[in-house]
ROTI-134619 format. One line per field, with one value per residue (C-alpha): residue in one letter; x, y, z. Coordinates in pm, 1 decimal, decimal comma. Example, Ala and Ser with C-alpha at 12.3 -4.5 7.8 and 13.67 -1.06 7.14 Angstrom:
<nodes>
residu <- (a|s) $
x <- (1230,0|1367,0) $
y <- (-450,0|-106,0) $
z <- (780,0|714,0) $
</nodes>
This chain:
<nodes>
residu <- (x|x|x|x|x|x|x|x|x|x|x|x|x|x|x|x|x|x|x|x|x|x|x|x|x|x|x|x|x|x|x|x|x|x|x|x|x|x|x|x|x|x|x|x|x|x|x|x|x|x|x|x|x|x|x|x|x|x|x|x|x|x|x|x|x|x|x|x|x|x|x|x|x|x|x|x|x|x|x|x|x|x|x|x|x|x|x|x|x|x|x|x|x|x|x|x|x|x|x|x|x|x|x|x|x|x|x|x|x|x|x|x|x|x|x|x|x|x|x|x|x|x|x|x|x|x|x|x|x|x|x|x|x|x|x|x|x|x|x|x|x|x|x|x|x|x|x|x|x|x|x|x|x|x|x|x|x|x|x|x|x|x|x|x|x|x|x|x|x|x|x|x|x|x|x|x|x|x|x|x|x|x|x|x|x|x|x|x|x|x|x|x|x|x|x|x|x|x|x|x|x|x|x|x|x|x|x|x|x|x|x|x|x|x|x|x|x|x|x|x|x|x|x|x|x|x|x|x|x|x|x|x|x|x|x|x|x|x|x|x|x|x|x|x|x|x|x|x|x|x|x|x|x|x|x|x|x|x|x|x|x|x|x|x|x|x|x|x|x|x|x|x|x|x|x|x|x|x|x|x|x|x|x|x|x|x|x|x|x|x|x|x|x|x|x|x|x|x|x|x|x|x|x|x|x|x|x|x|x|x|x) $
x <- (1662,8|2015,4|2232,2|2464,9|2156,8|2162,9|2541,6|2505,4|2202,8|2418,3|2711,6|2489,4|2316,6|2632,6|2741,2|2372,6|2335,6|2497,4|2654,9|2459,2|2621,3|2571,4|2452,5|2480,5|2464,9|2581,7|2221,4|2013,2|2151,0|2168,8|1769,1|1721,7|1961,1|2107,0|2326,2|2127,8|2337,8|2060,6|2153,7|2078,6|1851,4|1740,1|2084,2|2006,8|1921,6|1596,1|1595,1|1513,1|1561,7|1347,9|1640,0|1797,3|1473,2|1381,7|1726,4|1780,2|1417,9|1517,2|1874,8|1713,2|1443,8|1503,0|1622,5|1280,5|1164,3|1383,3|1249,6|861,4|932,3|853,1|463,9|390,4|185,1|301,3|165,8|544,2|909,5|860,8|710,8|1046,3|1290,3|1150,7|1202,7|1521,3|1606,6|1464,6|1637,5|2000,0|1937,6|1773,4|1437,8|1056,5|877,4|492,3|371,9|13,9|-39,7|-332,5|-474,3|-439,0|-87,1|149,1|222,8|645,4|597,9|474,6|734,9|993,7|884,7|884,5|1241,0|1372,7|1168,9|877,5|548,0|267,4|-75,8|-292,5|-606,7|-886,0|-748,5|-830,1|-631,1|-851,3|-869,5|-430,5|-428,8|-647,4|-515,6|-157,8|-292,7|-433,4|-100,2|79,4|-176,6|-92,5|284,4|346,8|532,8|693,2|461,1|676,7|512,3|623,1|723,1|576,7|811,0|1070,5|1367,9|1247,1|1226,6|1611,5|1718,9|1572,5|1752,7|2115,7|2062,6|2032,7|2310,1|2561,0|2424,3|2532,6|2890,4|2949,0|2763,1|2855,0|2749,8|2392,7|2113,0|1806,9|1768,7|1414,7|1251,5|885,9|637,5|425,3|419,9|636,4|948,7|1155,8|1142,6|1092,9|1477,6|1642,2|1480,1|1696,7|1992,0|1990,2|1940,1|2196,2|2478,6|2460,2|2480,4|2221,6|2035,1|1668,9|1476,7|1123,1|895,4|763,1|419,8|176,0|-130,6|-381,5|-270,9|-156,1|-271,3|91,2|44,3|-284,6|-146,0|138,8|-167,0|-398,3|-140,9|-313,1|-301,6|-502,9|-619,7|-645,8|-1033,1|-864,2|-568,1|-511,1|-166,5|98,7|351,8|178,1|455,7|327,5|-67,0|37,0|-53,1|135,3|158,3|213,5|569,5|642,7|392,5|562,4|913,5|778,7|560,9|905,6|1133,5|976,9|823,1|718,4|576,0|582,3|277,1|321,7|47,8|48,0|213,7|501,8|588,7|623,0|803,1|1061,3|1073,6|1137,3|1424,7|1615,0|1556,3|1728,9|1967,1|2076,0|2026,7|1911,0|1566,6|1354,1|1023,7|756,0|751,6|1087,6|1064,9|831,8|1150,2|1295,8|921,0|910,4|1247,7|1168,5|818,0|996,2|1326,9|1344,8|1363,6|1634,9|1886,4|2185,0|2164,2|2291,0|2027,1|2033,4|1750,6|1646,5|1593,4|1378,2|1380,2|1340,2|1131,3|906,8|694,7|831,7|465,6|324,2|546,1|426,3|571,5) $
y <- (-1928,5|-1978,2|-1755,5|-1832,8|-1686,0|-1364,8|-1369,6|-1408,4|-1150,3|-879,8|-919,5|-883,8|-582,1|-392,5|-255,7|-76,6|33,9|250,0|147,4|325,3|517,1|442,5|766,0|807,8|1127,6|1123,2|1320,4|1086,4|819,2|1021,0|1048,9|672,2|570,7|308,8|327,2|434,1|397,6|471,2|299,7|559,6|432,0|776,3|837,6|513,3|592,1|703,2|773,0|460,5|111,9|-21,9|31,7|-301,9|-564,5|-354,3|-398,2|-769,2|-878,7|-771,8|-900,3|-1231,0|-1229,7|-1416,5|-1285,1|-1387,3|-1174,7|-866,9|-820,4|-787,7|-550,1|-543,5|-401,0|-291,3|-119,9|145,9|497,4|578,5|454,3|143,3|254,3|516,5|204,3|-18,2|269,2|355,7|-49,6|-109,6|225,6|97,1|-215,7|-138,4|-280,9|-119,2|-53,1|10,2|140,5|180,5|489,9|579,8|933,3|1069,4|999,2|1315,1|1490,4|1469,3|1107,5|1026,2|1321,0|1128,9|814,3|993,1|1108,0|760,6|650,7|451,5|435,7|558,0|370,1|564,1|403,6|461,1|493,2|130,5|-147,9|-370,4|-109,4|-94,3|-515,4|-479,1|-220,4|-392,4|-744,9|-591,6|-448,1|-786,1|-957,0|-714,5|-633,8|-976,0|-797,1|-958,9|-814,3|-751,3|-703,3|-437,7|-617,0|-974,3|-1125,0|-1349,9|-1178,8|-850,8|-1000,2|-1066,2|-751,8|-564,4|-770,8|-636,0|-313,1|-517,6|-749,8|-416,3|-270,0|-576,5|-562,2|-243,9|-237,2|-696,3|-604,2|-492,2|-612,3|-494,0|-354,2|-197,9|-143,8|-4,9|-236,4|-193,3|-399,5|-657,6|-640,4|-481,6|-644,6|-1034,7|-942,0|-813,8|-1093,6|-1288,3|-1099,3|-1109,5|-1506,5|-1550,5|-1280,4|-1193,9|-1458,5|-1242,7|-931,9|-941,3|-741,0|-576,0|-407,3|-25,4|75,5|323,0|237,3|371,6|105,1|-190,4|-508,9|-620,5|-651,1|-764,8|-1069,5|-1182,1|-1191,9|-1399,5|-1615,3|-1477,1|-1196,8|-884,4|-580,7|-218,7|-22,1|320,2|397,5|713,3|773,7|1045,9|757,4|675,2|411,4|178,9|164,9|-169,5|-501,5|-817,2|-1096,7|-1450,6|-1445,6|-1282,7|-1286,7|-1700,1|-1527,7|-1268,2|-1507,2|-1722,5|-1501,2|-1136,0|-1159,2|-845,5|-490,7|-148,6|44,2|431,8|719,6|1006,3|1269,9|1049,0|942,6|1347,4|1398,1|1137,8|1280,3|1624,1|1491,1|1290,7|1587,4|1859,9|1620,7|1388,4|1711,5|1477,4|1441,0|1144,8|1084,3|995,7|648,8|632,8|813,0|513,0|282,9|585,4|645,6|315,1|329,2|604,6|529,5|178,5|331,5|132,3|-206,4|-99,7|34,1|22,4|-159,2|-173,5|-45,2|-52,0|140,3|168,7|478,2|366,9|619,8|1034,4|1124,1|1401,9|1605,7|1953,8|2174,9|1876,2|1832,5|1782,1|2052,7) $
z <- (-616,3|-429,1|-336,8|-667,7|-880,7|-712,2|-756,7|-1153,0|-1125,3|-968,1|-1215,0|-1519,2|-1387,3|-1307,8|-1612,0|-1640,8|-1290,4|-1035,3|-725,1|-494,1|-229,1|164,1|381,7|791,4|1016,7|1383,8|1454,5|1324,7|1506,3|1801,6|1748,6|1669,3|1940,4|1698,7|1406,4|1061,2|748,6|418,8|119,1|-135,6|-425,3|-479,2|-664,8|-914,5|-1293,7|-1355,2|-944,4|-797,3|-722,6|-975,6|-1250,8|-1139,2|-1187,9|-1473,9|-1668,9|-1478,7|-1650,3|-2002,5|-2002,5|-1928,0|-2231,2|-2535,9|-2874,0|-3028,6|-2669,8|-2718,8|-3088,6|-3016,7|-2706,8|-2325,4|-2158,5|-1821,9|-1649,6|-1387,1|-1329,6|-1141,2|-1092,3|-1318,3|-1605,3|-1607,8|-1533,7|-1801,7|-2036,0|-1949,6|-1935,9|-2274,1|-2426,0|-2303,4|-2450,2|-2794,9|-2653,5|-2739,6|-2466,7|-2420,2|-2095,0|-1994,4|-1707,2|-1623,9|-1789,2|-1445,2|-1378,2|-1281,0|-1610,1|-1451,0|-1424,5|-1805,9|-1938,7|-1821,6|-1961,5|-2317,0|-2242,1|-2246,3|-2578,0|-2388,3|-2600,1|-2329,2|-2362,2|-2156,4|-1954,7|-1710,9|-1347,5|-1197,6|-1225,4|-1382,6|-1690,6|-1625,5|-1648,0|-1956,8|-2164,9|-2108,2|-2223,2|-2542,0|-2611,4|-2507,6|-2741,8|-3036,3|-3046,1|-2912,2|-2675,9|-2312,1|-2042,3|-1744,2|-1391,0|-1192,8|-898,6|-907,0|-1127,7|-1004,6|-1277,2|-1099,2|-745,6|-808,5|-971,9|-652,6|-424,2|-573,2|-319,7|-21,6|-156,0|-212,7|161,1|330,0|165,3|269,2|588,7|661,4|1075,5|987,4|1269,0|1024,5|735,7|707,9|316,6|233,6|95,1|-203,8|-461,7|-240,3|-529,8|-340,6|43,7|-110,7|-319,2|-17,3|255,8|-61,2|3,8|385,1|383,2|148,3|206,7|635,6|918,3|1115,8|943,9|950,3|780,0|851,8|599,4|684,2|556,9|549,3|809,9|577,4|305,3|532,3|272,9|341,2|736,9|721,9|446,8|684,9|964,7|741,3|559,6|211,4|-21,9|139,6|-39,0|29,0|4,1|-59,1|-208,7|46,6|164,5|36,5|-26,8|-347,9|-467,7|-180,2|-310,8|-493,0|-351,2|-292,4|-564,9|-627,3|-669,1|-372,7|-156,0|-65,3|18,7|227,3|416,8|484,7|551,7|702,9|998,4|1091,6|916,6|1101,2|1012,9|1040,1|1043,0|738,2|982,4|1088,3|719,2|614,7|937,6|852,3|477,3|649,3|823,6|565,2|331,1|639,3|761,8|476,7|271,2|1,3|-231,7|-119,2|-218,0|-3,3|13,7|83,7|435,4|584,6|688,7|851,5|1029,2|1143,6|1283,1|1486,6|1579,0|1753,3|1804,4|2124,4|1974,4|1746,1|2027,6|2008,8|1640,4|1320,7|1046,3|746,4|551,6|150,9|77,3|-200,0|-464,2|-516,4|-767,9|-663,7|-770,2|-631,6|-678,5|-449,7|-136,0|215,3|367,9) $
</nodes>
């Protein structure tokens, strides 16, 4: 990966994805005694961020690829991007959930044409179900996040951030599945002279913290924290660029991630899901190494379920 690749990446995606806009308020940086501008990946198609690996990982498949159709497995935001993705480019797409996932979440999955497999509620029963379907429709399986044409796709926010925002210190991202933060660390090597950036995550799922302690992939024993687009673990593909390049992760308690939320929701007077809040909590929670900064935070995505909010 150079910085010409994510270049090439960001042109292709273009044309499918929106230029996301850049939020600040003078309060909240009063509050965070630094600057705070929120690049808004809530206002992406299909509401998130995942949009641009989704679309980047099926413009790169074959012909051959394109005609058998694209699996993954998501219970969330990717299962609705890979839709959307394969619907704007003519592509089938299968997507196992899990029989418990929010009724919103697989509705809008049917609204862009995906074909829902449903399984048990574990992932080895999620890895399974999608390899049987891989097997029979000789479909692509695409990961959710530890895929390298994904890794890239994700990294187009950070890339767009930095050329609207070039004096950025930090930019802060949740971590999850690790898509997200490995594609901008990309973006901040290749496109600022000085940004770092620092992953946010909930303490009650901190596999990500605990992996840049141990050097290796760590796992999570429960799955219990309200931002449930970060219950993912780490992978192969980007667990190496995350372990290079990001050298610290902010862990934040339950009530500090729906106090955040709460905040961006009054003040920003947009719609952010839960997961999206925890960069804003960690700012806040270490507000005093970030004074008198330059921030930059991804607002990751807003799609929420409005009979289940926090507050």
């Amino acid at each position: 990966m150079n910085k010409e690749t994510l270049i090439q990446v960001h042109e292709k995606v273009k044309p499918y994805v929106h230029r996301t806009p850049v939020l600040t308020s003078e309060l909240l940086n009063d509050m965070c005694g630094s600057k705070v501008y929120f690049k808004c990946e809530n206002f992406q198609k299909m509401g998130a961020f995942k949009m641009r690996g989704a679309i980047n990982t099926i413009l790169s498949l074959s012909d051959e690829q394109r005609k058998c159709g694209v699996v993954t497995h998501s219970s969330g935001n990717f299962a609705q991007a890979l839709s959307l993705a394969a619907k704007k480019t003519g592509v089938k797409a299968y997507i196992v959930m899990p029989k418990n996932a929010p009724q919103v979440k697989k509705n809008a999955v049917i609204d862009y044409d995906g074909d829902i497999i449903e399984c048990d509620s574990n992932p080895i029963a999620r890895e399974e179900t999608a390899e049987k379907v891989r097997r029979e429709k000789q479909a692509t399986f695409i990961h959710p996040s530890n895929d390298d044409q994904v890794i890239y796709g994700q990294g187009t926010a950070a890339k767009e951030l930095l050329e609207d925002q070039p004096e950025l210190d930090f930019i802060l991202t949740p971590v999850g599945g690790g898509g997200l933060i490995a594609g901008t660390a990309l973006a901040a090597k290749y496109f600022s002279e000085k940004c770092e950036v620092i992953g946010a995550e909930p303490k009650n799922v901190d596999d990500a913290y605990r992996s840049l302690q141990s050097g290796k992939i760590e796992f999570n024993d429960n799955t219990n924290t309200i931002a449930d687009g970060l219950r993912t673990h780490l992978g192969d593909r980007n667990f190496p660029i995350i372990k290079e390049n990001i050298k610290k992760i902010i862990r934040v308690e339950e009530e500090e991630i729906i106090q955040a939320m709460k905040l961006i929701w009054e003040r920003l007077k947009i719609v952010v899901e839960p997961s999206s809040a925890v960069p804003f909590a960690a700012l806040l929670k270490e507000k005093n190494e970030f004074k008198n900064k330059n921030i930059g935070i991804i607002i990751s995505g807003g799609n929420v379920d409005l009979k289940n909010l926090p507050f």
